[in-house]
C-alpha positions in Angstrom: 0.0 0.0 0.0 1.1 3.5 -0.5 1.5 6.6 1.6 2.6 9.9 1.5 5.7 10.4 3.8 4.0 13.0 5.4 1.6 10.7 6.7 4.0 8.3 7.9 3.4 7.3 11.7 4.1 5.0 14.1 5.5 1.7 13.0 4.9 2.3 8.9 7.5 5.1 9.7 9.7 2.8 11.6 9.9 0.3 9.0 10.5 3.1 6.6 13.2 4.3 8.0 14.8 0.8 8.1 14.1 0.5 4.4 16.7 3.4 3.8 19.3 2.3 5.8 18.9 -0.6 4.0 18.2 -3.3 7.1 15.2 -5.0 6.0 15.7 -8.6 5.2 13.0 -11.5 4.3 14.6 -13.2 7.3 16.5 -10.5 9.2 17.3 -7.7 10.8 13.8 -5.4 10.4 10.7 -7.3 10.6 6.5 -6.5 11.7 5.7 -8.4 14.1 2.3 -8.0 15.9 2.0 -4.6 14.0 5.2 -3.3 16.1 8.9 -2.9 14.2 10.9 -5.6 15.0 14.8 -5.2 15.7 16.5 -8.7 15.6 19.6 -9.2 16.9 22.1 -10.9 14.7 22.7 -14.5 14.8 20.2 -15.6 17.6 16.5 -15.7 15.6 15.1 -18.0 17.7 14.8 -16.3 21.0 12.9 -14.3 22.1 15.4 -11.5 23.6 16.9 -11.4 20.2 13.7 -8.9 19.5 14.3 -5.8 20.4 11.6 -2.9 19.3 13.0 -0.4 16.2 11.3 3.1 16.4 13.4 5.7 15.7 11.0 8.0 15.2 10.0 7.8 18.9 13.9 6.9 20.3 16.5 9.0 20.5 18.8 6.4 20.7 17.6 5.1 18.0 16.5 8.3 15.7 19.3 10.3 16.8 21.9 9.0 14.8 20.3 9.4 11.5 19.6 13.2 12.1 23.7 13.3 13.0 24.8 11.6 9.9 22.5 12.9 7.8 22.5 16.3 8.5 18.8 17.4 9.4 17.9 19.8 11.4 14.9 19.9 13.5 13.3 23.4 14.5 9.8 24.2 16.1 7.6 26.3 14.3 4.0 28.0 15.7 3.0 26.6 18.9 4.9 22.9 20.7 3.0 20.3 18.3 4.6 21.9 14.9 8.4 20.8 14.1 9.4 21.1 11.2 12.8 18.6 9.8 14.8 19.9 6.9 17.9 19.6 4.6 20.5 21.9 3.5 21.7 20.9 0.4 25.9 22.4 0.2 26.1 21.9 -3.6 22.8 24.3 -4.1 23.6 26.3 -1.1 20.1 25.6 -0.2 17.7 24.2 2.0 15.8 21.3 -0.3 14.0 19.5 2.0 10.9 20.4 4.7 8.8 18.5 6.3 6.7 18.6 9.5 5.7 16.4 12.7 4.5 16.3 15.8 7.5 15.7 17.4 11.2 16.6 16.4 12.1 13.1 15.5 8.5 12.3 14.0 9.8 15.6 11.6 13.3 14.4 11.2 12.3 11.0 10.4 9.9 12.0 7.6 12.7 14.2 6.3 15.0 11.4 6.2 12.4 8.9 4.4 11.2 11.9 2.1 15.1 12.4 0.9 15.4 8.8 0.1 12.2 7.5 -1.1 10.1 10.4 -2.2 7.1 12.0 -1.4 4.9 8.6 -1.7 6.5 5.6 0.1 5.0 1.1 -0.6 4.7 -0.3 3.3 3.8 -3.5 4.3 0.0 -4.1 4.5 0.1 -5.3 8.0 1.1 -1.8 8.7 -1.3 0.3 6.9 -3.6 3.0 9.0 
C-alpha cells in the first residue's frame, strides 16, 4: 500500500526508516511483528530476547543518529506540536528539504524517508492505517 511520507506514523514510519538504511531482510534484521517494528539481533533468531523494538521515530537512541549523519535539522515552528525537519543541500547552497511532525524526531524522520524514497512511500499491508 502506498503513503505519503508525510503521513508516515508509528510503525509504517519505523519500518521506513529501516528500508533506507537498508536493514530490512526476508529473514533479518527489520521485521512486523504484531503490527510493532521488529529489531533482531544478529545471529540468535530464535529467542525471544533477540527482538528488540526499532522506532526511531520515537527513540533518540535510535532516531538520533540518523539526524547526526544525515544532517537534518529539526526546528519548532507555531506553537509545541509543529516541528518542522529539513535539509541543506551544500552543492545548491540551499535548504531542499521540509517537512513537518508532531515531534522533532516524528519531523526528522519524515525528512529522512522523504530524501530517500520520495514524497509517496510502498509499506507493508500489515502496517497500513
Amino acid at each position: 500500500m502506498k503513503i505519503k511520507t508525510s503521513e508516515l506514523t508509528g510503525a509504517a514510519l519505523d519500518w521506513a526508516v529501516a528500508k533506507c538504511e537498508d536493514i530490512l531482510h526476508p529473514w533479518g534484521y527489520i521485521r512486523v511483528q504484531d503490527g510493532r517494528t521488529m529489531w533482531i539481533t544478529p545471529g540468535d533468531h530464535e529467542t525471544a530476547d533477540a527482538w528488540h523494538q526499532y522506532s526511531p521515530s520515537t527513540g533518540w537512541a535510535q532516531g538520533g543518529p540518523v539526524i547526526e549523519w544525515e544532517g537534518i535539522s529539526t526546528v519548532q515552528q507555531g506553537d509545541a506540536a509543529d516541528w518542522v525537519g529539513s535539509v541543506y543541500n551544500y552543492a545548491a547552497d540551499d535548504w531542499h528539504l521540509h517537512t513537518q511532525g508532531p515531534t522533532p524526531l516524528i519531523a526528522a524522520c519524515r525528512c529522512y524517508v522523504a530524501s530517500k524514497l520520495g514524497d509517496e512511500v510502498e509499506i507493508p499491508e500489515e502496517l497500513a492505517p
